[in-house]
MIBAZA-419333 format. One line per 8 residues: number of its first residue (from 1); for each residue x, y, z of N, C-alpha, C, O. Coordinates in steps of 0.001 Angstrom, whole numbers. Layout:
residues N
NUM = X,Y,Z,X,Y,Z,X,Y,Z,X,Y,Z; ...
END
This chain:
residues 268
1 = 25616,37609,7173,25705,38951,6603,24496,39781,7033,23351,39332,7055; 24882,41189,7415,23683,41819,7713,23262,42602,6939,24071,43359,6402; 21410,42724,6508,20568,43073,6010,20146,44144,6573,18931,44087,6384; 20358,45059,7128,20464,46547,7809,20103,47393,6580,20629,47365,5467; 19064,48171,7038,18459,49262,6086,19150,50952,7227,18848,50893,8419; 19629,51697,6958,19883,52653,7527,19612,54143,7322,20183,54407,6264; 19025,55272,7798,18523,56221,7987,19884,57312,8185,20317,57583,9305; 20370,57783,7134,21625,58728,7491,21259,60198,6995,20816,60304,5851
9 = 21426,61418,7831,20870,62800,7697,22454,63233,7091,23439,62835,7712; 22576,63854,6166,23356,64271,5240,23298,66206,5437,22295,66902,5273; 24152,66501,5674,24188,67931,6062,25503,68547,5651,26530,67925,5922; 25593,69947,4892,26862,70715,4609,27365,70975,6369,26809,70937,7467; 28678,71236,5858,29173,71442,7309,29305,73349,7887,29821,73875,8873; 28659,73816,6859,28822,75293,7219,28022,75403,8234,27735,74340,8785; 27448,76616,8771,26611,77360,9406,25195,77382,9369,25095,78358,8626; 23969,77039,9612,23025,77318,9166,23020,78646,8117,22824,78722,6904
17 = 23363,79769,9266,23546,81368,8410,24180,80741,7167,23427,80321,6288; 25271,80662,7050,25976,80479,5991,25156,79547,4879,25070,79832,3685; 24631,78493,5451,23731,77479,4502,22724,78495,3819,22726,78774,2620; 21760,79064,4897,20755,80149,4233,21080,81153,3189,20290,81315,2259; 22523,82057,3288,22914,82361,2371,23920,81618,1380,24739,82141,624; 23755,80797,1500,24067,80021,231,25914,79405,-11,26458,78639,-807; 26334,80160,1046,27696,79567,1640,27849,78390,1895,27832,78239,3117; 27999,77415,1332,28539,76153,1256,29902,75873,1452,30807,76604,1050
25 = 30103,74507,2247,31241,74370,2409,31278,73296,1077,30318,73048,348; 32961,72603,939,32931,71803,51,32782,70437,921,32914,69350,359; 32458,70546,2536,32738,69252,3055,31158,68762,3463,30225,69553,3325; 31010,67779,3829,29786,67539,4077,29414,66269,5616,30044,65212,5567; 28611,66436,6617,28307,66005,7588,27660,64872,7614,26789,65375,6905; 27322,63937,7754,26682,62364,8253,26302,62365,9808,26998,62562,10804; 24848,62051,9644,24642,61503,11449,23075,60614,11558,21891,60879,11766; 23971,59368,11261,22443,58127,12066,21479,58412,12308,21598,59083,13333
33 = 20668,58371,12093,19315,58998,12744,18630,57958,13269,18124,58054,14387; 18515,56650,12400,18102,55161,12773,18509,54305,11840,18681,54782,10717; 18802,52652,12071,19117,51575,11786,18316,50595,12132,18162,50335,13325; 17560,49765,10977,16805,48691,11128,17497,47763,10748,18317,47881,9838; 17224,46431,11539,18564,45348,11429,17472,44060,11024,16279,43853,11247; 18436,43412,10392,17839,42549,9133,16090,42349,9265,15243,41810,9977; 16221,43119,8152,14773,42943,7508,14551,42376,6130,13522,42388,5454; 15732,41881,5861,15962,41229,5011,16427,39712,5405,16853,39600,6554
41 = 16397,38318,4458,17030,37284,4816,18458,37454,4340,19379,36714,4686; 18583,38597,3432,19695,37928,2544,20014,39551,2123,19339,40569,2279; 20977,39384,1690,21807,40910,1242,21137,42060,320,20741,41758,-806; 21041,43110,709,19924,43880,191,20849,44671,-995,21850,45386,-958; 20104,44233,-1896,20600,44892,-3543,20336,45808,-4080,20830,46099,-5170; 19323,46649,-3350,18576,47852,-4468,17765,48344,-2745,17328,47624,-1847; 17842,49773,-2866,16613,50299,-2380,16175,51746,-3197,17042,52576,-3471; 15112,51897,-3461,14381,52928,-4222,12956,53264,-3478,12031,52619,-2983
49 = 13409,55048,-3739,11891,56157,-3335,11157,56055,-4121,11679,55796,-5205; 9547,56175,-4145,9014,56259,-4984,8548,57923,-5625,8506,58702,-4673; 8267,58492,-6717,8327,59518,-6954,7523,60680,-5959,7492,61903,-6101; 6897,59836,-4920,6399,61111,-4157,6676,60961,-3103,5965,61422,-2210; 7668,60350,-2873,8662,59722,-1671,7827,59769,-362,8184,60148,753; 6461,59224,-834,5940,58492,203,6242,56852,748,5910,56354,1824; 6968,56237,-364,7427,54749,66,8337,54571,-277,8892,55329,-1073; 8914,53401,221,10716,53187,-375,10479,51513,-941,9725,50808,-271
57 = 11016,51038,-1939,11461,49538,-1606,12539,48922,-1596,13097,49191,-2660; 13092,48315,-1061,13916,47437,-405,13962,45720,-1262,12896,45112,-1357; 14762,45331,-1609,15137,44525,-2354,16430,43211,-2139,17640,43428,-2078; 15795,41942,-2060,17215,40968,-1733,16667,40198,-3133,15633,40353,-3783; 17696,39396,-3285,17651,37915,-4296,16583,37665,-4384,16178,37605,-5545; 15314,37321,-3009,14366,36646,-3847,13417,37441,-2994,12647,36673,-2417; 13247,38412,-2772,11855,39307,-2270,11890,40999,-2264,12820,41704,-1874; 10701,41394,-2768,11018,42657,-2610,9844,43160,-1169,8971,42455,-665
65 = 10100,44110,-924,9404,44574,483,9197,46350,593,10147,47130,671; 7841,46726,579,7353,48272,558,7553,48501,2304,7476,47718,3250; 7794,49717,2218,7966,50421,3591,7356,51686,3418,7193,51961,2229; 6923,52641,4306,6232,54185,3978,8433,54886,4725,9278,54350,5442; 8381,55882,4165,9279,56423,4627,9231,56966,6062,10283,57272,6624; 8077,57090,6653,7744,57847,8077,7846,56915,9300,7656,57103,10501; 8232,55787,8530,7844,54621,9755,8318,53179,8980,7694,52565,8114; 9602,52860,9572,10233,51467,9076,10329,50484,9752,11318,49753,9696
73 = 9033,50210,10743,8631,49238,11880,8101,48122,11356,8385,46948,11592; 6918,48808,10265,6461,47610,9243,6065,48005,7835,5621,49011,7280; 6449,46665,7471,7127,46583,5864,5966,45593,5390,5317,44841,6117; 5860,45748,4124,4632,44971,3531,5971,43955,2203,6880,44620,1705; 5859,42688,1911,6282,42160,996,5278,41767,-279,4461,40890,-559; 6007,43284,-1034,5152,43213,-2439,5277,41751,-3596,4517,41441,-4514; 6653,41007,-3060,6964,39950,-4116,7540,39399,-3822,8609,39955,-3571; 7517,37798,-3533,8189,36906,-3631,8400,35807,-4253,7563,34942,-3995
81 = 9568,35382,-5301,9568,34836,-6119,10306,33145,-5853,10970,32464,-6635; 9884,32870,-4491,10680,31690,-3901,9996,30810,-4276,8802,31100,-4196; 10289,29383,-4842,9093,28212,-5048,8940,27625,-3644,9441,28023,-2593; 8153,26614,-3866,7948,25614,-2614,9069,25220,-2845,9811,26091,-2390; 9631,24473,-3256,11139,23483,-3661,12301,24466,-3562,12137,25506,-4200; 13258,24361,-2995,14392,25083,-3664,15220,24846,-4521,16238,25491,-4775; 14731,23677,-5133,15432,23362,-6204,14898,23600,-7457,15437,23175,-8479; 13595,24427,-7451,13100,24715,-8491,13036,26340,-9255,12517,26807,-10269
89 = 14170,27036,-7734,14228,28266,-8331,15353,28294,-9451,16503,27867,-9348; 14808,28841,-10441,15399,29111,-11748,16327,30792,-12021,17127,30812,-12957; 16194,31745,-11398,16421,32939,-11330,16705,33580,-9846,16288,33128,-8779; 17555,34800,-10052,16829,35615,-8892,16725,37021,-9027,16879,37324,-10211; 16569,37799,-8453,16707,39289,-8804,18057,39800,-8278,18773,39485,-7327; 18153,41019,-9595,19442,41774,-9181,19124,43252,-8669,19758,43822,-7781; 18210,43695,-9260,17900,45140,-8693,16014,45372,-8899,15345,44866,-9800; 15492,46280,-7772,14390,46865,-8052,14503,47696,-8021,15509,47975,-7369
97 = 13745,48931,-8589,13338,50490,-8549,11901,50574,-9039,11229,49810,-9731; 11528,52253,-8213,10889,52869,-8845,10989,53753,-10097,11971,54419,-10425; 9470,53623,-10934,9637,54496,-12091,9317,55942,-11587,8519,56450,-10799; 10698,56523,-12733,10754,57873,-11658,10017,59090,-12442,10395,60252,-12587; 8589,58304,-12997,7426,59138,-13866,6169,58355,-13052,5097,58703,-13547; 6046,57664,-12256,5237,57191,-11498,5236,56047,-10544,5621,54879,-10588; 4389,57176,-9248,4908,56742,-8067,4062,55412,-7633,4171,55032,-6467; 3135,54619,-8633,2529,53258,-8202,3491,52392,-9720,3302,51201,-9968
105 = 3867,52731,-10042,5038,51462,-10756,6252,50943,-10455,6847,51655,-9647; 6784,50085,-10754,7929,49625,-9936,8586,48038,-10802,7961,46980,-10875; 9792,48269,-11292,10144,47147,-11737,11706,46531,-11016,12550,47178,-10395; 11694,44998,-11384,12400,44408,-11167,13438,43875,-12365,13128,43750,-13549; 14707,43598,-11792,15722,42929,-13503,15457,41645,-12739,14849,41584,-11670; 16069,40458,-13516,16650,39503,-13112,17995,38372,-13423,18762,38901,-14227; 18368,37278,-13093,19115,36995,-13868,17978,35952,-14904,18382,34794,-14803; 17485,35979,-15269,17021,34906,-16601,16688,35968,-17635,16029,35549,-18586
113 = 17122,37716,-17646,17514,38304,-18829,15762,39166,-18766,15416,39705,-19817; 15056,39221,-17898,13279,39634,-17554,13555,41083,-17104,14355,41231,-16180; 13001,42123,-17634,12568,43265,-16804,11075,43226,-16307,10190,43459,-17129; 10792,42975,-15150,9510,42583,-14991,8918,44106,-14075,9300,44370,-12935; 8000,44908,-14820,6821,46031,-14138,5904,45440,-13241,5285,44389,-13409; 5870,46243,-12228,4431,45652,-11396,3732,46822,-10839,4396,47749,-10375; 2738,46847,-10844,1603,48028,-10289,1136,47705,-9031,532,46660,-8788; 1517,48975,-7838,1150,48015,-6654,-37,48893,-6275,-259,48923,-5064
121 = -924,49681,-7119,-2492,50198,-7217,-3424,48459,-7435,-4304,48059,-6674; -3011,47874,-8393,-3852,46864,-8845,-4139,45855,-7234,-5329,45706,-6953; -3277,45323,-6421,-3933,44419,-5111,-2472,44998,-4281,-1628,45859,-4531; -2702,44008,-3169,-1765,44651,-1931,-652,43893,-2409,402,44487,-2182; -529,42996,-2884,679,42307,-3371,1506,42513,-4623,2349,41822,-5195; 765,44170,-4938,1223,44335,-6407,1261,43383,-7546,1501,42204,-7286; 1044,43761,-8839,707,42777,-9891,1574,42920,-10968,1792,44125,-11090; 2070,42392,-11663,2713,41961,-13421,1622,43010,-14138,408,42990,-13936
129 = 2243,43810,-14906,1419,44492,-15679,2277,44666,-17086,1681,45202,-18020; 3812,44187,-17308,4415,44327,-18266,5753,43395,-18073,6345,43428,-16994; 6111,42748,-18908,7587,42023,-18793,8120,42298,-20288,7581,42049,-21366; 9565,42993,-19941,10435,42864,-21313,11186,41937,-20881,11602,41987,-19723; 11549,40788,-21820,12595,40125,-22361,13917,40656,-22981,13817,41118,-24118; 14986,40656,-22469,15982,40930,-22669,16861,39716,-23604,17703,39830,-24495; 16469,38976,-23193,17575,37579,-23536,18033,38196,-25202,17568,39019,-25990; 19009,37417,-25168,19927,37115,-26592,19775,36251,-27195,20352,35183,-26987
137 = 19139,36409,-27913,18850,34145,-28542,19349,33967,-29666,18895,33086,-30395; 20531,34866,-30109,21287,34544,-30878,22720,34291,-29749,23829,34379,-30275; 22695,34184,-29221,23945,33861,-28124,23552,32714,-26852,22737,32567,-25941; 25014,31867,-27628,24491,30686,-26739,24383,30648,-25407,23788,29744,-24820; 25040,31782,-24742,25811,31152,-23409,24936,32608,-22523,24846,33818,-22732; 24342,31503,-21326,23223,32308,-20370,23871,33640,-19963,23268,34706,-19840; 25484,33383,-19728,25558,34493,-18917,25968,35814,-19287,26747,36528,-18656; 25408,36072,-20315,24906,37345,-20942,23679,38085,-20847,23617,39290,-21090
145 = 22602,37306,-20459,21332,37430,-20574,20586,38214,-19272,19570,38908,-19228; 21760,37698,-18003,21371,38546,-17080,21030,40004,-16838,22088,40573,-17109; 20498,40566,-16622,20077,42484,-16125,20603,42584,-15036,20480,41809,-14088; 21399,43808,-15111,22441,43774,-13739,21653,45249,-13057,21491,45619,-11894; 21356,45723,-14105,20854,46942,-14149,19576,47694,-15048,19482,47347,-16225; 18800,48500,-14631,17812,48891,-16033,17670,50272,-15390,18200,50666,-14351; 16954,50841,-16109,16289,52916,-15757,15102,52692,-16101,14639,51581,-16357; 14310,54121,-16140,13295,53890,-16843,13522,55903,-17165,13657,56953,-16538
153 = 13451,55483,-18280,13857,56552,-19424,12744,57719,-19410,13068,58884,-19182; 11579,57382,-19636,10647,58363,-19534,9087,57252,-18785,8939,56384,-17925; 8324,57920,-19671,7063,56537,-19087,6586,56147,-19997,5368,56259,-20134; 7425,55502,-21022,7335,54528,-22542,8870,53681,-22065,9016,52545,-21615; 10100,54978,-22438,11326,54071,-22941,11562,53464,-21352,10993,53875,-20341; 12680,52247,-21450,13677,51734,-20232,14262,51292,-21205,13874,50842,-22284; 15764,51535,-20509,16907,50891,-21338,17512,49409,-19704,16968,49271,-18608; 18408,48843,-20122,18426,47725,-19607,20265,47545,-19970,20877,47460,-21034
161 = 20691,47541,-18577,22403,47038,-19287,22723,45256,-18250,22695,44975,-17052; 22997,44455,-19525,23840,43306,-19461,25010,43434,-19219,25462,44471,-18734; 25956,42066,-19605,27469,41747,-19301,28059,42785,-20284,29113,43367,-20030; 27270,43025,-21541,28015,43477,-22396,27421,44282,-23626,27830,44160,-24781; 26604,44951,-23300,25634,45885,-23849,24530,46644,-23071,24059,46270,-21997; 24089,48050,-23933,23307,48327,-23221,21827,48071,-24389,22054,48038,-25599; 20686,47942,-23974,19161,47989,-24594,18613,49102,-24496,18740,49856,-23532; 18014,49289,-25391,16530,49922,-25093,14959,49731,-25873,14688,49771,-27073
169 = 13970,49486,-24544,13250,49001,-25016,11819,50182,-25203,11999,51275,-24666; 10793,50021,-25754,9558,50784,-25570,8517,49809,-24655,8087,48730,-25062; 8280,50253,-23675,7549,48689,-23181,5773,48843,-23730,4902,48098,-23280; 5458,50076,-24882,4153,49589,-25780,4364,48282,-26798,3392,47640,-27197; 5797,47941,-27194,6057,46953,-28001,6975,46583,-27656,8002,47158,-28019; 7053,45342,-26714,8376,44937,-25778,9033,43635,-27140,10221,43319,-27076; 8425,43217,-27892,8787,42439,-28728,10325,42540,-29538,10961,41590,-29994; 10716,44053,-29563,12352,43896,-30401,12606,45453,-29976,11864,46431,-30055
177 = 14049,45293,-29455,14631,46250,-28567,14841,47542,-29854,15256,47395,-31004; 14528,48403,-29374,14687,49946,-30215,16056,49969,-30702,16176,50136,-31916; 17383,49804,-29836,18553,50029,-29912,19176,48875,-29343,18420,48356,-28522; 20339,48236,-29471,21525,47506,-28605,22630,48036,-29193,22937,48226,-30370; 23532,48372,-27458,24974,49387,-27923,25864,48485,-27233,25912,48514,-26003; 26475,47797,-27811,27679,46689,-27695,28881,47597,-26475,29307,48714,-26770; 29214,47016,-25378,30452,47167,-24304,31085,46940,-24500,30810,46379,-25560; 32494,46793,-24311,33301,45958,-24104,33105,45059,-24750,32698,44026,-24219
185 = 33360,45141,-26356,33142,43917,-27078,34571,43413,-26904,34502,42184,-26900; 35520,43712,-26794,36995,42956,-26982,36865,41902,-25986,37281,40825,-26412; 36297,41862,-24472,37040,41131,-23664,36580,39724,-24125,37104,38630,-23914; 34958,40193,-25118,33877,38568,-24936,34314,38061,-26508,33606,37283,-27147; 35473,38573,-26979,35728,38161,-28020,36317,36779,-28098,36207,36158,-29155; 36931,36248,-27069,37578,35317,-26986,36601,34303,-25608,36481,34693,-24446; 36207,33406,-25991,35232,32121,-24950,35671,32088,-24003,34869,32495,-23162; 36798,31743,-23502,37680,31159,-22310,36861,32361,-21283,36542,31915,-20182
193 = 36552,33620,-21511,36077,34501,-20312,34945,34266,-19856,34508,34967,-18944; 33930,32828,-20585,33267,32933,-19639,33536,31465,-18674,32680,30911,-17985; 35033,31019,-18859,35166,30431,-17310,35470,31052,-16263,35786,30531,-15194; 35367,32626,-16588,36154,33227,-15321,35312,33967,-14865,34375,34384,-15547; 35560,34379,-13155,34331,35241,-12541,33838,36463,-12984,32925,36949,-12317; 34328,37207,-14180,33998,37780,-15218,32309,38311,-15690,31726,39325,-16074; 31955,36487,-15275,30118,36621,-15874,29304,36852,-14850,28083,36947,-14973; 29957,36960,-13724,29356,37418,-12672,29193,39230,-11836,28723,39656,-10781
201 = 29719,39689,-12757,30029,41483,-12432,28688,41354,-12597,28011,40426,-13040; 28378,42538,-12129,27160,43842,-12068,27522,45032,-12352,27992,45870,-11583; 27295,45128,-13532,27705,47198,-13601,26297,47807,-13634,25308,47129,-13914; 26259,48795,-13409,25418,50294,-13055,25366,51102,-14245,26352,51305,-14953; 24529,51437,-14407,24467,52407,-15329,23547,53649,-14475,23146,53501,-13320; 23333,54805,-15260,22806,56280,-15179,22706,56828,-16107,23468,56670,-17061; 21525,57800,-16081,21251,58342,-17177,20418,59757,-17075,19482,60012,-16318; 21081,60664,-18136,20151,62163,-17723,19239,62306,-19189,19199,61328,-19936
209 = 18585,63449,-19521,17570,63544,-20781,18226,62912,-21792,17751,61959,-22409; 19644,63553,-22059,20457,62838,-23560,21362,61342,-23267,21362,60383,-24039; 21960,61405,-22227,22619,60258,-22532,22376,59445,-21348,21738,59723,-20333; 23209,58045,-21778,22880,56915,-20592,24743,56521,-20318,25536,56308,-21236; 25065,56512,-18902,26533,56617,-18432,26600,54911,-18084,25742,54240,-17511; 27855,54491,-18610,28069,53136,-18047,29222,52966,-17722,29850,54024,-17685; 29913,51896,-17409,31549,51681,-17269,31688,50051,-17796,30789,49211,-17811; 33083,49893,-18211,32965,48670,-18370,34588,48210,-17905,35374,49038,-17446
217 = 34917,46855,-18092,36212,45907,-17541,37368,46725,-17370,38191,46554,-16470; 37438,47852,-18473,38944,48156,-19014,38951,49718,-18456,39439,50544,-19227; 38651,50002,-17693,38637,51331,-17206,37738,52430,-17965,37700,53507,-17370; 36973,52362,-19221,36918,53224,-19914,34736,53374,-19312,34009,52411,-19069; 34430,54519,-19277,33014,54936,-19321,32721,55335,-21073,33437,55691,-22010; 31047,55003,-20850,30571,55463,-22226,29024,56352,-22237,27970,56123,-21643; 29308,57127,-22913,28167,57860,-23195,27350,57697,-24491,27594,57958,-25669; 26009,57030,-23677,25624,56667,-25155,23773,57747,-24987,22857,58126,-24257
225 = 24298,57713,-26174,23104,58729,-27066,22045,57851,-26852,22135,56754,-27402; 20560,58206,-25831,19281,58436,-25306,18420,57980,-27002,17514,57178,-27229; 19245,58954,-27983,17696,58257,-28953,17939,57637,-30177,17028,57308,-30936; 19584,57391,-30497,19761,56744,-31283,20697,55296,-30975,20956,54577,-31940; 21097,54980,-29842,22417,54116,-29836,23974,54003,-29835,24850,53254,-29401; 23810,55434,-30734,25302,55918,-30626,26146,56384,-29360,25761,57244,-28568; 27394,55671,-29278,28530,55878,-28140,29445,56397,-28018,30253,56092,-28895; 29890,57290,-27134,30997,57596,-26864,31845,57073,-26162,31346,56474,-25210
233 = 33338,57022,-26235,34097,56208,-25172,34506,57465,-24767,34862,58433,-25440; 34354,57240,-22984,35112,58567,-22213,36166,57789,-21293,35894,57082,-20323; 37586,58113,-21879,38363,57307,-20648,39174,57525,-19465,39223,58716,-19156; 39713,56880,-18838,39385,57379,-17265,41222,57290,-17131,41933,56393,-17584; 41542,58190,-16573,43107,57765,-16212,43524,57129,-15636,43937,57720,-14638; 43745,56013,-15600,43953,55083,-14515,44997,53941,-15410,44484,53315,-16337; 46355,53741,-15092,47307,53128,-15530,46919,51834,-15710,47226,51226,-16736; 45847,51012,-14238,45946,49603,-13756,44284,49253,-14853,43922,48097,-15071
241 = 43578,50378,-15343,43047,49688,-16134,41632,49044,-15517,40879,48308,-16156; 41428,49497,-14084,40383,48987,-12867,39008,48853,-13797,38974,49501,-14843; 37797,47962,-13399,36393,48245,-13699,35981,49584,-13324,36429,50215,-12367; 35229,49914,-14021,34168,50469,-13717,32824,49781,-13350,32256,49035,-14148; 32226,50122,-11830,30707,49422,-12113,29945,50248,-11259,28750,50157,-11539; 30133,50868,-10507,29110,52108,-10240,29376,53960,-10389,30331,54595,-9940; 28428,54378,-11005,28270,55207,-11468,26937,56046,-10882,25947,55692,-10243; 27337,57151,-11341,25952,58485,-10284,25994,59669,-11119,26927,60470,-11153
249 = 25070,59718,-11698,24224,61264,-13006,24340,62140,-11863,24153,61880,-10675; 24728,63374,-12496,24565,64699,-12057,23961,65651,-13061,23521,65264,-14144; 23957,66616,-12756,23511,67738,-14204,24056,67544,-15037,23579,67023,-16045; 25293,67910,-14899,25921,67624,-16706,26981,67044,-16425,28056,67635,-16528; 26879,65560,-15944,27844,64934,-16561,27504,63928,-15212,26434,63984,-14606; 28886,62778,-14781,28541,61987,-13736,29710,61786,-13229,30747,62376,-13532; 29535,60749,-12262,30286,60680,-11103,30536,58871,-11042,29696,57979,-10920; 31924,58799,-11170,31809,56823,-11092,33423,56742,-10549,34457,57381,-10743
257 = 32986,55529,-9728,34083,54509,-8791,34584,53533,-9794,34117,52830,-10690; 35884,53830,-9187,37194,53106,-10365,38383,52649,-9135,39430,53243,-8878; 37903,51546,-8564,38795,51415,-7820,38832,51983,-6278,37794,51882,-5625; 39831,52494,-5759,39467,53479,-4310,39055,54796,-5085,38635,55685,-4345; 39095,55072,-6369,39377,56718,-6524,37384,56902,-7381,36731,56116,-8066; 37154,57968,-6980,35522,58872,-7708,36162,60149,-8470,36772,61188,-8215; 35768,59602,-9296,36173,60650,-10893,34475,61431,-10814,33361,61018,-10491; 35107,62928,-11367,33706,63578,-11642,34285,63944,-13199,35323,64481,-13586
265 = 33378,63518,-13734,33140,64008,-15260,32518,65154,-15427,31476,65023,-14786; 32538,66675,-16121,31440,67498,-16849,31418,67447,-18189,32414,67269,-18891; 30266,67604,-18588,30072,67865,-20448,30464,68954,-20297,30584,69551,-19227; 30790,69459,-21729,31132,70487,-22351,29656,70959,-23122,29625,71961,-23836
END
């Protein structure tokens, strides 16, 4: 599988003139600019700007890797979480980003249920400066515990979405989550789902000042309320009932894949 990072220039298809005055088309242009070929070992899961989009990082299963945006010749590896043994890795990562309130922070999810912060001001290899715990330890079964996904809310809150809820934490007191807003509680109502490839999805979440956008099994998105927990179900027309698992914030409202088809949502 290839690990290809790619450089694509995104352009309306009008006129310059027309662009300058503000004439937009509704269609939009793509053109390569450059392609770096595996710079990764393994399938790249996450890439994120940092807020002064002087660096990007780049992200597989078990390493993350800084690049400057001006030049993707060489890459520095901020983290690697491989043991000597391979039989002693316990986890791996599902996504990194930058915090998008500061451009030297940067966290990772994983699957053992960890939002792990790292500061890459502190050495060249960036450092641990905060870990929330996500896990469920009132729930027996691991594969809930995984982070498929997290934000970072302001530069206190991150919320964090599992198989089947979303969190939110304050990371001044990472000890007990502010909020948990239950998903798709029907499907995990019954055990038998977690013999099925089920515990293995990744959904996406997004989020603007008030709310945080998710999707879950049964076609339906939810909007959940930023400072209290509270949800809305927003549902999607779709007969067959498809997942939802990626999703994209806009101004007022978002944008999520259901299958072949991209639904745009607006608030009212």
């Amino acid at each position: 599988m290839k690990a290809n990072i790619k450089i694509i220039e995104v352009r309306n298809s009008e006129s310059t003139k027309n662009i300058i005055n503000n004439n937009l088309s509704k269609t939009y242009n793509n053109t390569l600019l450059k392609e770096f070929n595996n710079i990764h070992s393994y399938m790249i899961n996450s890439v994120s700007v940092s807020k002064d989009e002087q660096v990007f990082i780049s992200s597989d299963y078990l390493v993350v890797n800084l690049w400057h945006t001006d030049r993707l010749d060489v890459g520095y590896t901020l983290l690697d979480i491989r043991p000597k043994k391979g039989d002693e890795l316990v986890f791996v990562i599902n996504v990194s980003k930058f915090s998008d309130h500061d451009s030297n922070l940067f966290g990772y999810s994983t699957t053992a249920g960890d939002i792990v912060i790292n500061d890459i001001r502190i050495s060249s290899k960036s450092e641990t400066v905060n870990t929330i715990s996500c896990k469920d330890m009132n729930h027996l079964d691991g594969a809930l515990k995984s982070i498929s996904d997290f934000n970072f809310i302001d530069q206190n809150l991150i919320c964090a979405r599992n198989l089947n809820s979303i969190l939110m934490f304050d990371a001044r007191n990472t000890t007990k989550e502010i909020f948990k807003t239950e998903i798709g509680e029907n499907l995990f109502k019954s055990p038998d789902v977690f013999d099925t490839e089920a515990v293995y999805e990744k959904f996406k979440m997004c989020n603007n000042d008030k709310y945080i956008f998710t999707g879950d099994f049964e076609g339906n998105m939810y909007a959940i309320d930023v400072k209290n927990g509270e949800r809305e179900v927003i549902g999607i027309e779709d007969d067959l009932k498809n997942k939802i698992k990626l999703v994209a914030c806009k101004e007022n409202g978002f944008y999520c894949v259901q299958n072949n088809n991209i639904y745009e949502y607006n608030q009212k």
